[in-house]
N, C-alpha and C positions, 0 to 999 in steps of 0.2 A: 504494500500500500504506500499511494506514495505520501509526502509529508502534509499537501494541503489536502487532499482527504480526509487523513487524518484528523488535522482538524478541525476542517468542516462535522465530522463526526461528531467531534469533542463540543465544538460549538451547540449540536443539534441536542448532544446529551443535557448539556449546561442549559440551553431554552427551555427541556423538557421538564427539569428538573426547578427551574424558576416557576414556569407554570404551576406547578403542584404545589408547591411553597405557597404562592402566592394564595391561590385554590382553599388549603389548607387555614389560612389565614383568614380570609377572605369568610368564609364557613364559621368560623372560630368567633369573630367580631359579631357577625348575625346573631349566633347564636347568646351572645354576651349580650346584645343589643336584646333580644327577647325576655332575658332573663332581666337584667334592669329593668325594662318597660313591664314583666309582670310582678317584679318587686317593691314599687314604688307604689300604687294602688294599693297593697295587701299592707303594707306598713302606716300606709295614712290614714287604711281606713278602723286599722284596729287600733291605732294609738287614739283613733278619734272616737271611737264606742269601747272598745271592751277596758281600758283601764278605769273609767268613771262607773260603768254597768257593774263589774266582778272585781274590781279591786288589783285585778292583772298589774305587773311592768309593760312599760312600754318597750315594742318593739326598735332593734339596731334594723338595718339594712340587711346585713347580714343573716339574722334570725328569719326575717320578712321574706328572706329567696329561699332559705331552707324550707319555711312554711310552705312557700310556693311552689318549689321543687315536691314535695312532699304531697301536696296534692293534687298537683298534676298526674304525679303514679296513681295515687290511690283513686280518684276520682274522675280518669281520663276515658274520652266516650269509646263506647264498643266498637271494634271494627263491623260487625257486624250488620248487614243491610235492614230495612225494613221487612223486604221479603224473607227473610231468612228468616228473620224474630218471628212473622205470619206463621210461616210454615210449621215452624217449632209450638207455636203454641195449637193450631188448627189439630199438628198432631198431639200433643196431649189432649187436648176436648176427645179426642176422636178413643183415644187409649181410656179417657176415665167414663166414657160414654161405653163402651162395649167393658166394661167391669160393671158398669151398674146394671145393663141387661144379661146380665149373665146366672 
């Protein structure tokens, strides 16, 4: 191979790899960006009710994305379609309807 191939190779690797850095990054901030934007809400609105309501501390930032974090797992909507949910319940009616004629 000769030397400017080379490289142009080493070039192409070095773009490739800028890309994905960047990509990576880029991804990284979004997602940092979402998590502030849902932390900020969940901090204001409980330092604004539940310490005078229950007697609670008030929330850090900090505490307020953990909250957030935390129920987003716990409380995050189903994959699952409309159709799917129908079918599932159609068939149980169907399953406790043929136990009661039986």
């Amino acid at each position: 191979m000769s030397n400017r191939n080379s490289e142009s190779v080493l070039d192409a690797v070095i773009s490739f790899v800028g890309v994905i850095v960047a990509s990576v990054v880029a991804v990284g901030g979004i997602a940092m960006l979402i998590a502030v934007c849902s932390a900020f809400p969940v901090m204001i609105l409980w330092n604004a009710v539940i310490p005078s309501m229950f007697g609670l501390s008030e929330l850090t930032f900090w505490s307020a994305l953990y909250l957030s974090l935390l129920c987003q797992c716990l409380f995050k909507a189903s994959t699952l379609s409309k159709s799917d949910i129908t079918e599932a319940v159609v068939k149980a009616e169907e399953k406790i309807s043929a136990k009661k004629f039986k």
